[in-house]
C-alpha atoms as one frame of an Amber mdcrd trajectory, in Angstrom:
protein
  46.857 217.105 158.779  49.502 219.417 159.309  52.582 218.298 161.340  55.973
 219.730 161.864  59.292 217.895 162.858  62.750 218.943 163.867  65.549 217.018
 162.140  68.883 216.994 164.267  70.502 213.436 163.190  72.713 213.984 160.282
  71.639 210.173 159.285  68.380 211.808 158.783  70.051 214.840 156.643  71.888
 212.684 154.238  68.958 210.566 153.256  66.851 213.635 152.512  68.034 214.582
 149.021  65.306 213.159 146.674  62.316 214.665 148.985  64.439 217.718 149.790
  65.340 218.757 145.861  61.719 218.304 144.844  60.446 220.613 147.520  62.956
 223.279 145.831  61.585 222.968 142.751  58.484 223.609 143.529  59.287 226.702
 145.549  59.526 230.156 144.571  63.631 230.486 145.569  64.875 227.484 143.689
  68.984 227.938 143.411  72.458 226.111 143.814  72.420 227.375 147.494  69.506
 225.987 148.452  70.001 222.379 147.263  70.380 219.381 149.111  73.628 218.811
 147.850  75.297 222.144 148.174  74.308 222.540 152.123  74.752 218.548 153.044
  77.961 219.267 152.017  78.623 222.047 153.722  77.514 219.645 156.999  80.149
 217.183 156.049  82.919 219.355 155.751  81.914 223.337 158.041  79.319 222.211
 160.459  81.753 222.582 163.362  79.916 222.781 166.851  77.106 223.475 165.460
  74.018 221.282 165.984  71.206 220.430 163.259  67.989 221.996 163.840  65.985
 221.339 160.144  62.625 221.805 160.627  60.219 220.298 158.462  56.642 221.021
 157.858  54.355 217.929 156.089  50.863 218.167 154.959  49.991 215.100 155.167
  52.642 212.842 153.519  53.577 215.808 151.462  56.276 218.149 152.703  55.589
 221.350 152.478  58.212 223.759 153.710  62.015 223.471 155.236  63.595 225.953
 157.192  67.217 225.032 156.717  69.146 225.684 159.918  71.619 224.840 162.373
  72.288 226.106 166.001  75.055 227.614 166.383  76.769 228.259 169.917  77.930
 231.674 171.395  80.035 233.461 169.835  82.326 235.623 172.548  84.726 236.669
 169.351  81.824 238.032 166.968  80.359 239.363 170.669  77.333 236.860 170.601
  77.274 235.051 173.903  74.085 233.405 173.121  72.931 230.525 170.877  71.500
 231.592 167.538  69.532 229.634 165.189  71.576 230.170 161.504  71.126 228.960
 157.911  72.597 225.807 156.823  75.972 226.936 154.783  75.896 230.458 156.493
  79.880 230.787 156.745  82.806 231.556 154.316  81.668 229.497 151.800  79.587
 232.198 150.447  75.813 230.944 149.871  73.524 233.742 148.588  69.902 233.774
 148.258  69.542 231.812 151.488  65.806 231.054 152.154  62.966 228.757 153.602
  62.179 226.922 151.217  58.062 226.595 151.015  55.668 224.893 148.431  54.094
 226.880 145.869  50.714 227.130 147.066  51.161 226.119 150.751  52.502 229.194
 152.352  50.367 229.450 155.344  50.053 226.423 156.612  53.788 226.123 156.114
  54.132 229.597 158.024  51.883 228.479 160.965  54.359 225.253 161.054  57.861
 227.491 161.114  56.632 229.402 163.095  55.485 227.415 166.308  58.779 225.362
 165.651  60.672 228.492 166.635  58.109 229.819 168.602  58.835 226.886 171.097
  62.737 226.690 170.672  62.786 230.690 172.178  66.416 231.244 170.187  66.912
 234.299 168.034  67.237 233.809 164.397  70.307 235.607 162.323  69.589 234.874
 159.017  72.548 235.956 156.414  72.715 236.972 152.419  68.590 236.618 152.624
  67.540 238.463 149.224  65.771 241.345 150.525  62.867 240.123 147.556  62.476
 237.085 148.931  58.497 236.201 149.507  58.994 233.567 151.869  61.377 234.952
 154.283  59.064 238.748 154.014  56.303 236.301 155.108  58.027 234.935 157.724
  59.080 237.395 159.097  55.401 239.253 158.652  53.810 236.023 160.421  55.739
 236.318 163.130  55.272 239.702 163.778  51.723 238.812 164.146  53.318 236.753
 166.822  55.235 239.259 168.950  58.258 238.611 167.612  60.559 241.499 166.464
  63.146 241.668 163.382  65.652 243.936 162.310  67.010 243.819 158.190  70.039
 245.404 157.163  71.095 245.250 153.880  74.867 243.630 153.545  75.458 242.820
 150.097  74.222 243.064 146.518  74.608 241.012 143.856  74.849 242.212 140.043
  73.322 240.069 137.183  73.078 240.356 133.763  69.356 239.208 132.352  70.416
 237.031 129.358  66.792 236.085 128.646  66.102 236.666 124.853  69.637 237.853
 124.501  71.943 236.236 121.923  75.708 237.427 121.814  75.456 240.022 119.091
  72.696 242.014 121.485  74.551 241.286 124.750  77.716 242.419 123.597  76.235
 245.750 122.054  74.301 246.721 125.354  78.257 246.418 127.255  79.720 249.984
 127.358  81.680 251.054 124.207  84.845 251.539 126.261  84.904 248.312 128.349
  83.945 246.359 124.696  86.440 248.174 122.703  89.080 247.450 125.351  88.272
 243.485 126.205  88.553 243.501 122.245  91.858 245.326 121.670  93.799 242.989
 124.401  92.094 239.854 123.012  93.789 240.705 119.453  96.770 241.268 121.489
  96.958 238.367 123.448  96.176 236.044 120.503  98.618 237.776 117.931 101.438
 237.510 120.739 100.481 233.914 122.435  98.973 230.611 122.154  95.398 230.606
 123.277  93.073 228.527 124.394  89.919 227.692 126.979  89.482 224.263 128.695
  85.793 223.160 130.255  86.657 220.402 132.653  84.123 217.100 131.606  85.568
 214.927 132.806  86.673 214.017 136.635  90.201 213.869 135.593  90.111 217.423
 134.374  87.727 218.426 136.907  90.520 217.283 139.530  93.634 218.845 137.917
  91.425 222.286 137.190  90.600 222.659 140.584  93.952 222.195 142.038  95.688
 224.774 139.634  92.602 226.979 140.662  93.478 226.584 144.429  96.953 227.023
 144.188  96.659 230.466 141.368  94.001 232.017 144.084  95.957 231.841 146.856
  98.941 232.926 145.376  97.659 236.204 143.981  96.036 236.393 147.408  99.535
 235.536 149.264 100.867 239.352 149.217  97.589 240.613 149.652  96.439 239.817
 153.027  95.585 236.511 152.439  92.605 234.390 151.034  89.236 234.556 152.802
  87.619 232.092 150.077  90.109 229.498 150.377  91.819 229.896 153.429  91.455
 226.802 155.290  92.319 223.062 154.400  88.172 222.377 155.490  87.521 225.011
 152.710  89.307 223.614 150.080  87.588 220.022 150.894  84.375 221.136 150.792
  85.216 223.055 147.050  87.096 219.657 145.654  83.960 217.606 147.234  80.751
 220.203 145.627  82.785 220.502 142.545  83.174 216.327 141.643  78.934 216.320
 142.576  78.352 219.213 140.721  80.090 217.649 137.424  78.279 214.406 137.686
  74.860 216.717 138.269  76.043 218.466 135.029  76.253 221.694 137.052  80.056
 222.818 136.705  81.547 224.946 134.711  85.106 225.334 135.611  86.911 227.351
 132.849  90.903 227.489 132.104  92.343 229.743 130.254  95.583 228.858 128.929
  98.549 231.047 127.459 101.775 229.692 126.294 100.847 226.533 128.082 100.255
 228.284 131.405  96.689 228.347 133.644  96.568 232.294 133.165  93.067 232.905
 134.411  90.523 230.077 136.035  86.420 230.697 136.812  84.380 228.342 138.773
  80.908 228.637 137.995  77.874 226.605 138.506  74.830 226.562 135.652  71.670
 225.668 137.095  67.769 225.948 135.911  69.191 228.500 133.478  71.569 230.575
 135.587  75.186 230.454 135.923  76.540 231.812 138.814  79.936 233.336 138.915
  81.353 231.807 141.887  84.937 232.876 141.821  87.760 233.718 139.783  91.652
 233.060 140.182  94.270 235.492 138.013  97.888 234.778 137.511  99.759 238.434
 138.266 102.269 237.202 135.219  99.275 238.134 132.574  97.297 241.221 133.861
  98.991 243.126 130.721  95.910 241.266 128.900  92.929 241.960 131.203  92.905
 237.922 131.099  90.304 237.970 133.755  88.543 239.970 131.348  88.966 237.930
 128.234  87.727 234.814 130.524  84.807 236.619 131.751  83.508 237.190 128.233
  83.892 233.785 127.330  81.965 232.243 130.190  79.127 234.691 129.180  79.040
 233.964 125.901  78.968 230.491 126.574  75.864 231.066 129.155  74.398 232.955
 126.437  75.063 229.411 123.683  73.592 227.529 126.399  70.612 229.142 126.594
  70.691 230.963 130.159  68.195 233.410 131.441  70.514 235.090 133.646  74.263
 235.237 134.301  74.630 236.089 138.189  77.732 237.698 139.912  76.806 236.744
 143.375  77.649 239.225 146.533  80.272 241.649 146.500  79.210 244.653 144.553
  82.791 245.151 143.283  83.401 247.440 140.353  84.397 245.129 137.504  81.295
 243.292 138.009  79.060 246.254 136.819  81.636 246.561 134.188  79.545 243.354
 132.725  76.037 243.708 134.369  73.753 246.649 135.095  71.228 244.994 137.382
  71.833 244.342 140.800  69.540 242.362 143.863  70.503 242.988 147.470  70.971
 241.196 150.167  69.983 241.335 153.786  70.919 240.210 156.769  67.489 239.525
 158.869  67.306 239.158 162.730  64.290 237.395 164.268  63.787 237.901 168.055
  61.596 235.903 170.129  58.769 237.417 172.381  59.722 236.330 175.552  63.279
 237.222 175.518  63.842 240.025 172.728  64.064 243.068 175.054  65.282 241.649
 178.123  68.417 239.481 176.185  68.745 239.427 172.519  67.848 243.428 171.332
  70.142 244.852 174.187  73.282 242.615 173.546  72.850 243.028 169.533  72.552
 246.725 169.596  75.745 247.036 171.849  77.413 244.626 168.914  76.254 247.073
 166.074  78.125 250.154 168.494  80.659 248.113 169.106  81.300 247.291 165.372
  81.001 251.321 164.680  83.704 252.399 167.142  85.910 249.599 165.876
């Protein structure tokens, strides 16, 4: 028997990991972003006003599908004055590849469950970073067509990659351009003939500690002359990046890389490996080494260690900046997918979102 249940008591949440984690692996959109322990702690540390709406779809004793989300309230600032059903870890902390997540296998009777969950809540759905490939959000959104509903996908980011798969460093290295390769090699011969070198892995939570407070305090300085941080830029931030960082070394998922010159953190990366892709999370850059590229020089090591450890895929994340495709020549976008309601989508939600989008234009 199919049922379907709403989860909003964070007592509930936090004892969800085991049952929650298993679900994503047997899903089609299995990443970092999606587990239990990357968006319960985004609850502990950004939920804000926001309330918990999980919904949960069981066949049976076996669950079948989550749809991850919180309700958020109006927005008068971002020119929402309405509620809006969100993802779990929508904010600045940057999640990509946001999804339901749905059993292999059980898609429609986990669609028919989503969907009269939301079907009876009547709140609009804006869905963020939701990769425009993604079968189970398509579907959803599909279903619910079926249902009246309406939707609207822009696409807001993409996300370059490099597919490591069968790849060792010899082959990787040769498909990089000749220029960017012959220029990461020249300032590493520099930098070593002219410096003490070398790279620190954090394994410990004594390292992982000190790592991530040089990282902090080298990103916002670069960042201090600049405008200003928007990955770090608030003390809740930082907590929830100290907190996901010490559970993501003792799940063997962290990779936080230090780069050290003369005995000074010249370049940090905090990535995450998981099920054979490391995702490039973000980087901080001292301004007293640029001469060297050292963000550069970092770069290549993390990949080459990806590429020692066996990963399938090395993975950018959003922000299609220009260095990035320096390293990778494969991209996946990202949309942004509205879902409005029957009974309310032309007389509330289309109007008001529409005005946003002109608004947005002119401004």
């Amino acid at each position: 028997m199919i049922t379907t249940r709403s989860i909003s008591d964070a007592a509930r949440f936090a004892a969800m990991r085991r049952e929650w984690n298993e679900l994503l692996a047997a899903s089609s959109c299995d990443c970092i972003f999606l587990t239990w322990e990357w968006m319960h702690t985004w609850w502990a540390h950004r939920a804000g006003d926001r309330e918990l709406q999980i919904i949960t779809v069981h066949d049976d004793n076996l669950l079948i599908a989550i749809a991850p989300l919180a309700l958020r309230p109006p927005r008068l600032r971002r020119l929402i004055p309405f509620r809006v059903l969100e993802f779990l870890a929508s904010d600045e902390v940057g999640s990509d590849y946001l999804s339901f997540i749905i059993r292999g296998g059980h898609e429609q009777d986990a669609l028919e469950g989503i969907a009269g969950a939301l079907a009876s809540s009547g709140v609009m759905l804006e869905l963020m970073r939701v990769n425009k490939t993604s079968l189970s959000m398509m579907s959803t959104a599909i279903y619910l067509a079926g249902l009246g509903w309406k939707s609207a996908a822009m696409v807001t980011n993409r996300c370059p990659y490099i597919n490591l798969a069968g790849l060792d460093a010899d082959a990787y290295w040769a498909s990089v351009h000749s220029h960017h390769r012959l220029d990461v090699e020249r300032k590493r011969r520099k930098l070593h003939r002219n410096c003490e070198v070398r790279l620190q892995v954090a394994k410990t939570e004594a390292e992982r500690r000190s790592a991530m407070e040089v990282f902090v305090d080298v990103h916002l300085s670069r960042w201090s002359g600049r405008g200003g941080s928007t990955a770090l830029n608030s003390r809740q931030l930082v907590n929830f990046h100290n907190a996901f960082s010490r559970i993501s070394l003792d799940r063997g998922w962290l990779r936080m890389y230090t780069l050290v010159v003369d005995g000074t953190a010249a370049a940090l990366l905090y990535v995450f490996r998981y099920r054979g892709v490391h995702y490039y999370y973000q980087a901080a850059l001292s301004g007293g080494f640029r001469r060297y590229s050292v963000g550069n020089l970092i770069t290549k090591l993390a990949i080459d260690d990806a590429i020692e450890s066996g990963a399938i895929e090395f993975d950018f994340l959003h922000d299609d900046e220009e260095y990035k495709y320096l390293w990778a020549n494969q991209e996946r976008e990202l949309i942004r997918l509205e879902l409005y309601p029957p009974q309310a989508a032309s007389t509330m939600y289309l109007p008001v979102m529409r005005a946003r989008q002109v608004v947005k234009r002119l401004a």
